[in-house]
PyMOL commands that place a pseudoatom at each C-alpha (Angstrom):
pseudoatom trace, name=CA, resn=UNK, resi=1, chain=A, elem=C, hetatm=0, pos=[33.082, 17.993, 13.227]
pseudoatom trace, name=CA, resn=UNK, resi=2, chain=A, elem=C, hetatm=0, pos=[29.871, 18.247, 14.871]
pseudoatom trace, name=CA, resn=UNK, resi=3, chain=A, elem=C, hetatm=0, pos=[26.143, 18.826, 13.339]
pseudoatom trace, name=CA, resn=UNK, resi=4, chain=A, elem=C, hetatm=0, pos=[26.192, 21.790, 15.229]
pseudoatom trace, name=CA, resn=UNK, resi=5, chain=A, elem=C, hetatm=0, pos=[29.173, 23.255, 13.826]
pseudoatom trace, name=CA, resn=UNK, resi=6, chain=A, elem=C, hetatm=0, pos=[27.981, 22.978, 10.398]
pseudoatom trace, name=CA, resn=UNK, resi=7, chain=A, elem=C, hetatm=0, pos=[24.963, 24.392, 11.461]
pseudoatom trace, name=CA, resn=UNK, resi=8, chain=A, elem=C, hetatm=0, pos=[26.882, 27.602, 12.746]
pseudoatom trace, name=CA, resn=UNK, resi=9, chain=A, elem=C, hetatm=0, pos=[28.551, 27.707, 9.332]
pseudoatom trace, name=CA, resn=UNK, resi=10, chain=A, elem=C, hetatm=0, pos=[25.850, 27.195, 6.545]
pseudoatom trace, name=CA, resn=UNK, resi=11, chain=A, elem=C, hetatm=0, pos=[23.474, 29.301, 8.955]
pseudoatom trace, name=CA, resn=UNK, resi=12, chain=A, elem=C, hetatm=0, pos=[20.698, 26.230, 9.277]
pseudoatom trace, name=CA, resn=UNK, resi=13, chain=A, elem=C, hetatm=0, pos=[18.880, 24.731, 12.042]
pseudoatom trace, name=CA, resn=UNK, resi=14, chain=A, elem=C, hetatm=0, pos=[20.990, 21.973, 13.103]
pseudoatom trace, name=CA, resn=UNK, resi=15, chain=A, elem=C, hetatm=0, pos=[16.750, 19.616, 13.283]
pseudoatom trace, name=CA, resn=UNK, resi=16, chain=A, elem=C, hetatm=0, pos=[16.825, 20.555, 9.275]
pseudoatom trace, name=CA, resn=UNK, resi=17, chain=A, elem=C, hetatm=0, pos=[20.892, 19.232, 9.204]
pseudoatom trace, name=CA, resn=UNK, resi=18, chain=A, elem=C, hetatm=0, pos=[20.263, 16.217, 11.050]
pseudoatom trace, name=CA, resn=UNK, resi=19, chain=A, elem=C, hetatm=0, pos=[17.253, 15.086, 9.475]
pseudoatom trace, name=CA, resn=UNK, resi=20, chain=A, elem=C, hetatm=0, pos=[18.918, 15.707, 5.760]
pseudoatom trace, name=CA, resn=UNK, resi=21, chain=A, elem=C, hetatm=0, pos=[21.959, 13.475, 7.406]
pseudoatom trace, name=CA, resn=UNK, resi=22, chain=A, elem=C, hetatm=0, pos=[19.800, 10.980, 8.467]
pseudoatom trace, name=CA, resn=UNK, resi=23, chain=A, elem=C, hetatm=0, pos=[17.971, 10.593, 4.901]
pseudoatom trace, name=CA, resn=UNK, resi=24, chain=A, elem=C, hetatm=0, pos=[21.634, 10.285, 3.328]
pseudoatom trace, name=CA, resn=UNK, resi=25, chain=A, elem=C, hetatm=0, pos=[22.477, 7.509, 5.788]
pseudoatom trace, name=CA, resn=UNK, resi=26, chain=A, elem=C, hetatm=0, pos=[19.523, 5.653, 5.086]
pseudoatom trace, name=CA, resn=UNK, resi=27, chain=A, elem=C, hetatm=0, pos=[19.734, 5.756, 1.193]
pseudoatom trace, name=CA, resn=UNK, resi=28, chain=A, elem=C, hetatm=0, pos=[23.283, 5.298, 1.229]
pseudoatom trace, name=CA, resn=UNK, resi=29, chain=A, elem=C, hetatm=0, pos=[23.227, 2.735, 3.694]
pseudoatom trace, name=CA, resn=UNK, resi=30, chain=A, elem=C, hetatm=0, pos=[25.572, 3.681, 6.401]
pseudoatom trace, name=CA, resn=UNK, resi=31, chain=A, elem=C, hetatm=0, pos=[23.115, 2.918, 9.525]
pseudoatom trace, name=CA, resn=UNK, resi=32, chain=A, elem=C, hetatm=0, pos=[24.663, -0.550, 9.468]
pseudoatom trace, name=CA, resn=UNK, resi=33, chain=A, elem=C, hetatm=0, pos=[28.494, 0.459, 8.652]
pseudoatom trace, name=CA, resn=UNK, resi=34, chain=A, elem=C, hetatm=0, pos=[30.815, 0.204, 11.433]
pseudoatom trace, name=CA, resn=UNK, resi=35, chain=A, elem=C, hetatm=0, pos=[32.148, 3.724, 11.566]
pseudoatom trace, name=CA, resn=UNK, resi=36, chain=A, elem=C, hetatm=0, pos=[28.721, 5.402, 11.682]
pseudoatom trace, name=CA, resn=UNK, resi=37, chain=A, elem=C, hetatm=0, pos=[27.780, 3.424, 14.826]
pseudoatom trace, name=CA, resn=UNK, resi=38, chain=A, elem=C, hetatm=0, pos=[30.898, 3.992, 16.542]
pseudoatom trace, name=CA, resn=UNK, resi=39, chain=A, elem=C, hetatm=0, pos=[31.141, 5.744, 19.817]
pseudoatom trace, name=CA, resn=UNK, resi=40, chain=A, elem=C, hetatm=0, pos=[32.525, 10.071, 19.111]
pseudoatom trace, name=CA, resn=UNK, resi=41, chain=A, elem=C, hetatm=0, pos=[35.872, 10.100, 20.600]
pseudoatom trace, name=CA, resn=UNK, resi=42, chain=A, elem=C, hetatm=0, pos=[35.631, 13.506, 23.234]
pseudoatom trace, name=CA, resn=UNK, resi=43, chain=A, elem=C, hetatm=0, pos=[39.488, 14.297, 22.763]
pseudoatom trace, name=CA, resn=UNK, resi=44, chain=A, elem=C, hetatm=0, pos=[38.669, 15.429, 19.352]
pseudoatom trace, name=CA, resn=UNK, resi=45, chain=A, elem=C, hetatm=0, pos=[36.733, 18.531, 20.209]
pseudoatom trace, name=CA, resn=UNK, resi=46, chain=A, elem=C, hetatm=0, pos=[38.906, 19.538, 23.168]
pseudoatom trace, name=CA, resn=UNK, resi=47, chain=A, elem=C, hetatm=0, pos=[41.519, 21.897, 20.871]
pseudoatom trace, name=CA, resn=UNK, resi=48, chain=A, elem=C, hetatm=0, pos=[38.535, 23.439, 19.688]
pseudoatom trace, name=CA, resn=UNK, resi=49, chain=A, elem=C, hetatm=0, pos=[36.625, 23.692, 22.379]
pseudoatom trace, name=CA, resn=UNK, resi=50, chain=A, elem=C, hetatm=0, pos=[39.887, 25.717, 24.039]
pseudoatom trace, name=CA, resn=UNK, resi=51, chain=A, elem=C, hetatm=0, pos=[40.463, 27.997, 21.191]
pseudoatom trace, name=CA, resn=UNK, resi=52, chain=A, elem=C, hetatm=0, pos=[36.403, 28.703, 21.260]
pseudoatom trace, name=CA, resn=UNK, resi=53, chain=A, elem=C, hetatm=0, pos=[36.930, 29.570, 24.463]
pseudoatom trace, name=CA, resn=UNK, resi=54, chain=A, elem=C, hetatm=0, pos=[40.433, 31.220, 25.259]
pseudoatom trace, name=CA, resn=UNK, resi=55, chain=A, elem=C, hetatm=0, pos=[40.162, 32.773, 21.491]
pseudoatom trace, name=CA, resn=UNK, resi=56, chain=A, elem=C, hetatm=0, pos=[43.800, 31.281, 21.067]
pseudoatom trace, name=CA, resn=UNK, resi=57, chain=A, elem=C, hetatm=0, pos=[45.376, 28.261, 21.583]
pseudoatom trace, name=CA, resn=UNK, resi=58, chain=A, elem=C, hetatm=0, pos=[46.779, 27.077, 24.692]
pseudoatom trace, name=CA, resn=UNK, resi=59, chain=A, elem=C, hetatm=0, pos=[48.153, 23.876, 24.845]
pseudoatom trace, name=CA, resn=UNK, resi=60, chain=A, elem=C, hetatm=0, pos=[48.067, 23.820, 29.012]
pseudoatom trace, name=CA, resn=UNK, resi=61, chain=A, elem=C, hetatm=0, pos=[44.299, 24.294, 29.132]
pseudoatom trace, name=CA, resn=UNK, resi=62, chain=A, elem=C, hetatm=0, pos=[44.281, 21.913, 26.342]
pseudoatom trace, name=CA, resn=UNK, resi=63, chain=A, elem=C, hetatm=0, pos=[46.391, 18.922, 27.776]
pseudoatom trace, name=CA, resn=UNK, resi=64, chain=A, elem=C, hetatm=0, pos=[44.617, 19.406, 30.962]
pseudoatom trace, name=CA, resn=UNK, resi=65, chain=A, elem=C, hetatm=0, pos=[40.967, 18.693, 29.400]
pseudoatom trace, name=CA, resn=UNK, resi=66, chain=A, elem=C, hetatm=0, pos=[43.024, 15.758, 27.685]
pseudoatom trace, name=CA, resn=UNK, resi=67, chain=A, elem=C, hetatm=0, pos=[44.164, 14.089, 30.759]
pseudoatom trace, name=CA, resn=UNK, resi=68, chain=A, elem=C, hetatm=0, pos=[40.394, 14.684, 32.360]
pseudoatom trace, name=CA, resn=UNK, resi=69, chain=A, elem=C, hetatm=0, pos=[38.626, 13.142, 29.723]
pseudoatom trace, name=CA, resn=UNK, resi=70, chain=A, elem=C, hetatm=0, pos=[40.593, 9.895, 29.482]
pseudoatom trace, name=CA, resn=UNK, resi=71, chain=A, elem=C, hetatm=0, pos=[40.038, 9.896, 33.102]
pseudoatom trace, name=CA, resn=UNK, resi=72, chain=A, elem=C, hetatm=0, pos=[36.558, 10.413, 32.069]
pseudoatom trace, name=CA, resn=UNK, resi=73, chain=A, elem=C, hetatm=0, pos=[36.987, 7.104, 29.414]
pseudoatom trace, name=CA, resn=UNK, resi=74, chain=A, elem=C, hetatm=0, pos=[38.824, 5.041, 31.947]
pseudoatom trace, name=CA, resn=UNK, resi=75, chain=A, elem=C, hetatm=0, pos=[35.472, 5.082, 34.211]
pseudoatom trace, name=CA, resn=UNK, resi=76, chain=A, elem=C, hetatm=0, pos=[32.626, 4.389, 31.441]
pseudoatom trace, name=CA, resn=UNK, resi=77, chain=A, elem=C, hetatm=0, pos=[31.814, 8.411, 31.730]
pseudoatom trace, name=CA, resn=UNK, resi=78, chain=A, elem=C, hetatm=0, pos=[32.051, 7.986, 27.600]
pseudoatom trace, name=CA, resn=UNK, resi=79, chain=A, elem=C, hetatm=0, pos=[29.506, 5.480, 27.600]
pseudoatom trace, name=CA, resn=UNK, resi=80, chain=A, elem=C, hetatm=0, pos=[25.878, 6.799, 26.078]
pseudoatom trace, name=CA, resn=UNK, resi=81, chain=A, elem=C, hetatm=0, pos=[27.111, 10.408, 26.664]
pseudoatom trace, name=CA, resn=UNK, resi=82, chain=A, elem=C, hetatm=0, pos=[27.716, 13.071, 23.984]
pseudoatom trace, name=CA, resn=UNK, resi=83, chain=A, elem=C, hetatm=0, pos=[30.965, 14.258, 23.411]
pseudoatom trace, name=CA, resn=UNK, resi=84, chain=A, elem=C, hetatm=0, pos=[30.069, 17.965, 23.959]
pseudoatom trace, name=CA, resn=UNK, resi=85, chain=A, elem=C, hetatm=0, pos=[28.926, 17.365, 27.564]
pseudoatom trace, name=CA, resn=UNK, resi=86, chain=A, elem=C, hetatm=0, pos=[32.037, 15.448, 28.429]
pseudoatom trace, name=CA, resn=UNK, resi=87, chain=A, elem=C, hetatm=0, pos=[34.385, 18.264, 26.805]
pseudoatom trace, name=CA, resn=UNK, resi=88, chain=A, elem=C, hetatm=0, pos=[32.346, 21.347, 28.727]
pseudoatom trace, name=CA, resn=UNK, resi=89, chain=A, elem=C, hetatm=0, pos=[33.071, 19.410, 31.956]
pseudoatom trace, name=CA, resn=UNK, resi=90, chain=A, elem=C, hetatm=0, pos=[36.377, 18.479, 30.972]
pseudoatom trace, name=CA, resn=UNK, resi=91, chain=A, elem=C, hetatm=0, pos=[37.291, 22.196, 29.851]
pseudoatom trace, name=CA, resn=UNK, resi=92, chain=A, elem=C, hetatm=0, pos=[35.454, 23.823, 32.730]
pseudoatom trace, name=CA, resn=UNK, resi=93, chain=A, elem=C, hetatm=0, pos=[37.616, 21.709, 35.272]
pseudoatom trace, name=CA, resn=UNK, resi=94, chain=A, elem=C, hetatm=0, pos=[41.262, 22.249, 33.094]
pseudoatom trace, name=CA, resn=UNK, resi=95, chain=A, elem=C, hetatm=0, pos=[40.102, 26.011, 32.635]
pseudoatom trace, name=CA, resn=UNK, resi=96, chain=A, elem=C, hetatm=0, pos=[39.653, 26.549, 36.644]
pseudoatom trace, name=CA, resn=UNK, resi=97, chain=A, elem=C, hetatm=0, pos=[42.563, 24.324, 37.370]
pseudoatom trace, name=CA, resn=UNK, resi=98, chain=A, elem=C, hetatm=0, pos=[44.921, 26.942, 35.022]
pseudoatom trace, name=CA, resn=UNK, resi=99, chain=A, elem=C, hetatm=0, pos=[43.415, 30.431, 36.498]
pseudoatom trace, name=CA, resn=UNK, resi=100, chain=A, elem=C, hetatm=0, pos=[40.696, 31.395, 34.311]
pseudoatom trace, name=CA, resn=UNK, resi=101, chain=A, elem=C, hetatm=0, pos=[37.535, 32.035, 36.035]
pseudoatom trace, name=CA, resn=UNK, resi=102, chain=A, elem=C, hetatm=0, pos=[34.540, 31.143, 32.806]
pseudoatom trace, name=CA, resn=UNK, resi=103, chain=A, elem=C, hetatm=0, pos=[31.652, 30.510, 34.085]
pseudoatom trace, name=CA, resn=UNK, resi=104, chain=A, elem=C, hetatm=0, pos=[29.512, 27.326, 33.635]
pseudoatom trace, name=CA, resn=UNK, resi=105, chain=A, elem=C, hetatm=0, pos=[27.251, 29.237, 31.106]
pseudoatom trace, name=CA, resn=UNK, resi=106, chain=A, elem=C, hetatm=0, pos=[30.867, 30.306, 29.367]
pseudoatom trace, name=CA, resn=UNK, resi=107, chain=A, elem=C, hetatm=0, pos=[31.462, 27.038, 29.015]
pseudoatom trace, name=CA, resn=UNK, resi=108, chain=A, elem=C, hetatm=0, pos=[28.072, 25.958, 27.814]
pseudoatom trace, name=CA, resn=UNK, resi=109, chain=A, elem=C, hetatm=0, pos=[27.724, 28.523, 25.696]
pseudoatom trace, name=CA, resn=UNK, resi=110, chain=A, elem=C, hetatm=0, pos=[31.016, 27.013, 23.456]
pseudoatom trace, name=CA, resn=UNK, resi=111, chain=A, elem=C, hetatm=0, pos=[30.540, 23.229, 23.796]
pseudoatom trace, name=CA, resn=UNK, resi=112, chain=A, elem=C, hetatm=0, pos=[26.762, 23.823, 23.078]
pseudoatom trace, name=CA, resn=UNK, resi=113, chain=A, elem=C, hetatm=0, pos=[25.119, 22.038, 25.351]
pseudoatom trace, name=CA, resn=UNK, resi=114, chain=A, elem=C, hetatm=0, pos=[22.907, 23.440, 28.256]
pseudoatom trace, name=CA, resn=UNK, resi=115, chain=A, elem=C, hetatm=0, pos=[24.208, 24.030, 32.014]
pseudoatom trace, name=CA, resn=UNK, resi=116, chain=A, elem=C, hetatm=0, pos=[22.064, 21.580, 33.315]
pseudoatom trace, name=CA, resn=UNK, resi=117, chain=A, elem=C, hetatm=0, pos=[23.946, 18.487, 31.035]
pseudoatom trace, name=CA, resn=UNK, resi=118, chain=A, elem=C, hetatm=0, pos=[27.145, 20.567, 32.190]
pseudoatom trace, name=CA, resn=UNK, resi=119, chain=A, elem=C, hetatm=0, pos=[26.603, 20.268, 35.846]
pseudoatom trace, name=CA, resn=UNK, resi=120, chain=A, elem=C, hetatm=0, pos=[25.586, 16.310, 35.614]
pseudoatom trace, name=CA, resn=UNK, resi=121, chain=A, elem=C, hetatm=0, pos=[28.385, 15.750, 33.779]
pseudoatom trace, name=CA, resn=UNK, resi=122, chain=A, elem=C, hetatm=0, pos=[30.413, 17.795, 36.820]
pseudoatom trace, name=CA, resn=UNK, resi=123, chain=A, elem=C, hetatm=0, pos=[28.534, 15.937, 39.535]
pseudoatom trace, name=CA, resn=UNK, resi=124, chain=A, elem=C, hetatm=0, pos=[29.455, 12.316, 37.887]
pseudoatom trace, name=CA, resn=UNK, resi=125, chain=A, elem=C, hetatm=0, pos=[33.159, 13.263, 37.343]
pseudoatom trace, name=CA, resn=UNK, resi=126, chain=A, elem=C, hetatm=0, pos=[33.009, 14.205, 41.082]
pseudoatom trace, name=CA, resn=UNK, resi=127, chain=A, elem=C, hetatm=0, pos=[31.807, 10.633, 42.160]
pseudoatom trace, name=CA, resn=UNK, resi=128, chain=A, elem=C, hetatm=0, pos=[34.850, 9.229, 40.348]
pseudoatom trace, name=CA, resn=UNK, resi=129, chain=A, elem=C, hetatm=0, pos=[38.092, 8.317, 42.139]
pseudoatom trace, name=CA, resn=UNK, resi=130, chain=A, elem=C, hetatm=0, pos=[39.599, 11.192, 40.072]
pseudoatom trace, name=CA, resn=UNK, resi=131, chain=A, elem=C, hetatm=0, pos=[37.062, 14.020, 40.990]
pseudoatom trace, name=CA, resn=UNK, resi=132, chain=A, elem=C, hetatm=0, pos=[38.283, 13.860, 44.797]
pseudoatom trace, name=CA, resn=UNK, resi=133, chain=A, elem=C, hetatm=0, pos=[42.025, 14.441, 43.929]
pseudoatom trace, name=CA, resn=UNK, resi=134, chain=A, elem=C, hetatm=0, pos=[43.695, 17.950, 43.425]
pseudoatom trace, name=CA, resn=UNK, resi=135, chain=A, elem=C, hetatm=0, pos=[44.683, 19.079, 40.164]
pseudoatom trace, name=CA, resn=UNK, resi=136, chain=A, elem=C, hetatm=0, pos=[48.280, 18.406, 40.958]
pseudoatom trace, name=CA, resn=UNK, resi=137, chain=A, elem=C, hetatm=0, pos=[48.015, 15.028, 42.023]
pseudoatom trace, name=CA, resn=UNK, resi=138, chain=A, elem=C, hetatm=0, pos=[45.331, 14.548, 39.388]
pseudoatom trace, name=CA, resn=UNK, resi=139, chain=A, elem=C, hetatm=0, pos=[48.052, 14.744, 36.779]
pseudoatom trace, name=CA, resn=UNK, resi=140, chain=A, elem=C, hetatm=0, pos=[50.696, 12.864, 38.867]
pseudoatom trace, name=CA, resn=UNK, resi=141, chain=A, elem=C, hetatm=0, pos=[48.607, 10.286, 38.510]
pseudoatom trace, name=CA, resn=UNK, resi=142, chain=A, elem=C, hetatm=0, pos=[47.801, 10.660, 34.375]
pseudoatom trace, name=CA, resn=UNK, resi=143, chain=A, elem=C, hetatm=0, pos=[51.306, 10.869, 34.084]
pseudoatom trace, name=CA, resn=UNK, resi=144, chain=A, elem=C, hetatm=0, pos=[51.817, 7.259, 35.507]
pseudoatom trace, name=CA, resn=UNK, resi=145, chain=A, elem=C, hetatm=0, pos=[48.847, 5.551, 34.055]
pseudoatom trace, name=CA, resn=UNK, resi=146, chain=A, elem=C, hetatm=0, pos=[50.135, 6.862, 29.996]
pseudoatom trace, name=CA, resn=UNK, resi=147, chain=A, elem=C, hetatm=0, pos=[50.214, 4.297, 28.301]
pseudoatom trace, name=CA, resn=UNK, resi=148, chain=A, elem=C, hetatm=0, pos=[53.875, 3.518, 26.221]
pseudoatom trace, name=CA, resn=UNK, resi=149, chain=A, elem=C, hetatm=0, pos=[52.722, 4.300, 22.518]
pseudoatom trace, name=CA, resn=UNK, resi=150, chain=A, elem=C, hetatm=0, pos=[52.171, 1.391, 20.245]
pseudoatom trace, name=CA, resn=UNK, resi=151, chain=A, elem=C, hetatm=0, pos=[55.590, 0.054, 19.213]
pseudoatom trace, name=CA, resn=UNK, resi=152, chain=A, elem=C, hetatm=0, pos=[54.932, -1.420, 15.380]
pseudoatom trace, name=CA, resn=UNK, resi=153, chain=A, elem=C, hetatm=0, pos=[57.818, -2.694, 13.458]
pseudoatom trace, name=CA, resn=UNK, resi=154, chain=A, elem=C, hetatm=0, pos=[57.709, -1.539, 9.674]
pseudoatom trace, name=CA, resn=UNK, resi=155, chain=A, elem=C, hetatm=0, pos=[55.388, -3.962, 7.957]
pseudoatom trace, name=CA, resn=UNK, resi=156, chain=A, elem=C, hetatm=0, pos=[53.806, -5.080, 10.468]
pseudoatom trace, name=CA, resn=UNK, resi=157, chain=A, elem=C, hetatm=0, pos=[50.134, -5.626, 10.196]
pseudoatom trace, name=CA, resn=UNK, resi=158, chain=A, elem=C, hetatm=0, pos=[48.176, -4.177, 13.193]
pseudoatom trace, name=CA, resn=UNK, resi=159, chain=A, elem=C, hetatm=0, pos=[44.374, -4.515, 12.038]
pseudoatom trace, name=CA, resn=UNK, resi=160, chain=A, elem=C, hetatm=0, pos=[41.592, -7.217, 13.289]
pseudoatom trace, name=CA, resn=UNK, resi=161, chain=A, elem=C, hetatm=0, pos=[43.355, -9.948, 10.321]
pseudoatom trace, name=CA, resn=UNK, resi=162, chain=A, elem=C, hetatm=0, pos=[46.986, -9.831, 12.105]
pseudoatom trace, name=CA, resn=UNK, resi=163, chain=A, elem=C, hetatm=0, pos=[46.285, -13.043, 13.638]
pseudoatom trace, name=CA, resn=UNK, resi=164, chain=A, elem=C, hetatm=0, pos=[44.812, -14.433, 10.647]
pseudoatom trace, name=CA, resn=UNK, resi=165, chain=A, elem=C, hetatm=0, pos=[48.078, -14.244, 8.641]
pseudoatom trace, name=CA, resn=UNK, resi=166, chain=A, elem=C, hetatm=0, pos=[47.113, -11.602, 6.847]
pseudoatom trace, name=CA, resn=UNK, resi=167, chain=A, elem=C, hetatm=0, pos=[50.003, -9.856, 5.005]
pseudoatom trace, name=CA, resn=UNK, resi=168, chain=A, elem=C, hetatm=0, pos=[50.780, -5.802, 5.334]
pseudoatom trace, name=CA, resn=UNK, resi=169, chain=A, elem=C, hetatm=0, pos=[49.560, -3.666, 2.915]
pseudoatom trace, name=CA, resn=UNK, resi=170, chain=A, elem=C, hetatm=0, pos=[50.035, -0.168, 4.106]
pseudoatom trace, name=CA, resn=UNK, resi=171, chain=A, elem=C, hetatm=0, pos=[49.772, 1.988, 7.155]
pseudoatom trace, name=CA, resn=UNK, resi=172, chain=A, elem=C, hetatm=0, pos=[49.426, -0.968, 9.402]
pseudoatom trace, name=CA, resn=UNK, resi=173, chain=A, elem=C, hetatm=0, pos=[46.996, -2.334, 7.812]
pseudoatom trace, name=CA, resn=UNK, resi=174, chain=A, elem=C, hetatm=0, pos=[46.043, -5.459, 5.287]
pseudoatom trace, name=CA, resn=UNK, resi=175, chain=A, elem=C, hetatm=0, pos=[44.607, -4.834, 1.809]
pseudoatom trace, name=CA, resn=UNK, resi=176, chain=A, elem=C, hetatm=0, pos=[40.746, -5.755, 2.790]
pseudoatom trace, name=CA, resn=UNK, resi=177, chain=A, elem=C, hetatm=0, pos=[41.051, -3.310, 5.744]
pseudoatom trace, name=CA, resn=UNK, resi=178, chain=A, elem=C, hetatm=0, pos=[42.600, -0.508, 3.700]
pseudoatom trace, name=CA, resn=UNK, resi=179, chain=A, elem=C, hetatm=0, pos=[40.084, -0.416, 0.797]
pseudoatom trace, name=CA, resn=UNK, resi=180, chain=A, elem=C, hetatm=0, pos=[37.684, -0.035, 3.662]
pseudoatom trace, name=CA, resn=UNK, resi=181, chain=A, elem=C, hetatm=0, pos=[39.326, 2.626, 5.187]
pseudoatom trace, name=CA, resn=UNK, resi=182, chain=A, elem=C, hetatm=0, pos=[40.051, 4.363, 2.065]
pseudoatom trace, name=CA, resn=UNK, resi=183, chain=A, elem=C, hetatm=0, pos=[36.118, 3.720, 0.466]
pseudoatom trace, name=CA, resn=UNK, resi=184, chain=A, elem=C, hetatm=0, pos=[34.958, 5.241, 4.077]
pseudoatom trace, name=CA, resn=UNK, resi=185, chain=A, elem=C, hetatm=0, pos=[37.105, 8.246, 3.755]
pseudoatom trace, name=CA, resn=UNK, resi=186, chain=A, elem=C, hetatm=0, pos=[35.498, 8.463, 0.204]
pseudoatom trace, name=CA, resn=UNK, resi=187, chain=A, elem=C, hetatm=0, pos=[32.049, 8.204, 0.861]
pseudoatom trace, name=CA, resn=UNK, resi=188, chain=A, elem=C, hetatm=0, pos=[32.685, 10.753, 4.240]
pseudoatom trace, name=CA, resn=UNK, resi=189, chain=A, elem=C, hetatm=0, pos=[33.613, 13.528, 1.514]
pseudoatom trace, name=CA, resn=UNK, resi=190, chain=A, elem=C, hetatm=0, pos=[30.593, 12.208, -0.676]
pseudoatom trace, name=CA, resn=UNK, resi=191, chain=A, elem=C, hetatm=0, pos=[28.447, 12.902, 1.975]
pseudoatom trace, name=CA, resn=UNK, resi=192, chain=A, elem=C, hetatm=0, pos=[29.718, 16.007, 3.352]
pseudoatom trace, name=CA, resn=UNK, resi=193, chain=A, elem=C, hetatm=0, pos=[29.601, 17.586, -0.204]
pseudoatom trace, name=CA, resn=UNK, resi=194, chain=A, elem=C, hetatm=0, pos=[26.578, 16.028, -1.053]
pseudoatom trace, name=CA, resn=UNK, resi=195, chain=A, elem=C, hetatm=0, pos=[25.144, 17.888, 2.001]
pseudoatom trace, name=CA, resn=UNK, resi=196, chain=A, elem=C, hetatm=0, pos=[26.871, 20.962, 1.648]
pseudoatom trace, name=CA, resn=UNK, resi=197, chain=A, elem=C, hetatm=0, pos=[25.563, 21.142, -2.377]
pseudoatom trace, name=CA, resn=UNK, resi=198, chain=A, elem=C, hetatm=0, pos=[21.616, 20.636, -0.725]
pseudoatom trace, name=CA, resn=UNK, resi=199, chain=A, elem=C, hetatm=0, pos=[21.780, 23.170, 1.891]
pseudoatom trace, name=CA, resn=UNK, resi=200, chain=A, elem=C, hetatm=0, pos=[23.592, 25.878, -0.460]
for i in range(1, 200): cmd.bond("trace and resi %d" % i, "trace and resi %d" % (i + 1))
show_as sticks, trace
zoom trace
C-alpha cells in the first residue's frame, strides 16, 4: 500500500502519516534495513489502479499497464521515480490502447499524482524505443522479450548464500535469510498496527 491510501482510509493528511512513519523508522531503526530502502515495485499498484479506475476489474487493461511498465523498468524509467507516476502513465496508455477515452486528469485523479508528473512521465515513455511502436506491435514485442519463469528444483536454495553452500531451509531460501524475511514481515505488521493504534 501507499501513504496515500491509508490516508484516504483513516481520513488524515497523508504530511501527518508520513511524518508519524518516519518517527517509527527512526526509533525502530529501519532507515538502514534493506527492505525500507528498496526501490517500490510499479506492477504492484497497477490492479488497483485499474479497478480505481474502470470500478471493476479487467484483466486486459490490467496486463496492458503490466507489459508498459516493465517496458518502463527495462529503460531505467523506475529509477528515482515514484511508482504512482509510472502507473498513471502506464494505465493512461493501456486504458487508450483498449477503447476507453479517461482523461489525463481521470487518470491523475486515481494514481494521485498531478497532470503535470503524468505528462513527464508520458513525454519520457515517448522518447523510449517502445513509445514509437503501436500498441499491437508493442505487445508482439513483450511477448518475445518474457522472460521463462525461474525453474527451481525442490530444495533448492535460491537466496544471496546459494553459492556459499548454504543448505535449504524453506521457500527457496536458507535459515539466516528466512528469519529475516519472516522478522521483516513481523515488524511490517508491528508497524502498521502500531500506526493504525496512534492515528485512531
Amino acid at each position: 500500500y501507499l501513504l496515500i491510501d491509508f490516508s484516504d482510509y483513516l481520513h488524515i493528511s497523508v504530511y501527518v502519516l508520513g511524518a508519524v512513519f518516519l518517527q517509527l523508522c527512526q526509533v525502530l531503526l529501519l532507515g538502514e534495513h534493506p527492505i525500507v530502502q528498496k526501490l517500490v515495485d510499479p506492477s504492484l499498484f497497477i490492479h488497483r489502479f485499474t479497478e480505481r479506475l474502470l470500478g471493476k476489474r479487467n484483466n486486459a487493461v490490467s496486463d496492458t499497464a503490466l507489459c508498459i511498465v516493465a517496458s518502463m523498468k527495462r529503460d531505467w524509467m523506475q529509477t528515482g521515480r515514484k511508482p504512482s507516476g509510472l502507473c498513471g502513465a502506464a494505465l493512461y496508455i493501456a486504458a487508450l490502447s483498449h477503447g476507453y477515452d479517461y482523461t489525463k486528469a481521470d487518470i491523475a485523479a486515481v494514481v494521485h499524482v498531478c497532470e503535470a508528473t503524468l505528462f513527464k512521465r508520458l513525454i519520457e515513455f515517448e522518447s523510449t524505443d517502445s513509445g514509437s511502436l503501436t500498441i499491437e506491435d508493442f505487445l508482439a514485442k513483450a511477448y518475445e522479450e518474457t522472460v521463462p519463469k525461474c525453474s527451481a528444483k525442490y530444495g533448492e536454495v535460491l537466496c544471496e548464500h546459494k553459492d556459499k553452500g548454504a543448505e535449504h531451509f524453506s521457500h527457496g531460501l536458507c535459515e539466516e535469510c528466512y528469519d529475516n524475511v519472516t522478522h521483516i514481515y513481523y515488524v511490517r505488521n508491528a508497524l502498521v498496527f502500531m500506526l493504525h493504534s496512534l492515528l485512531i
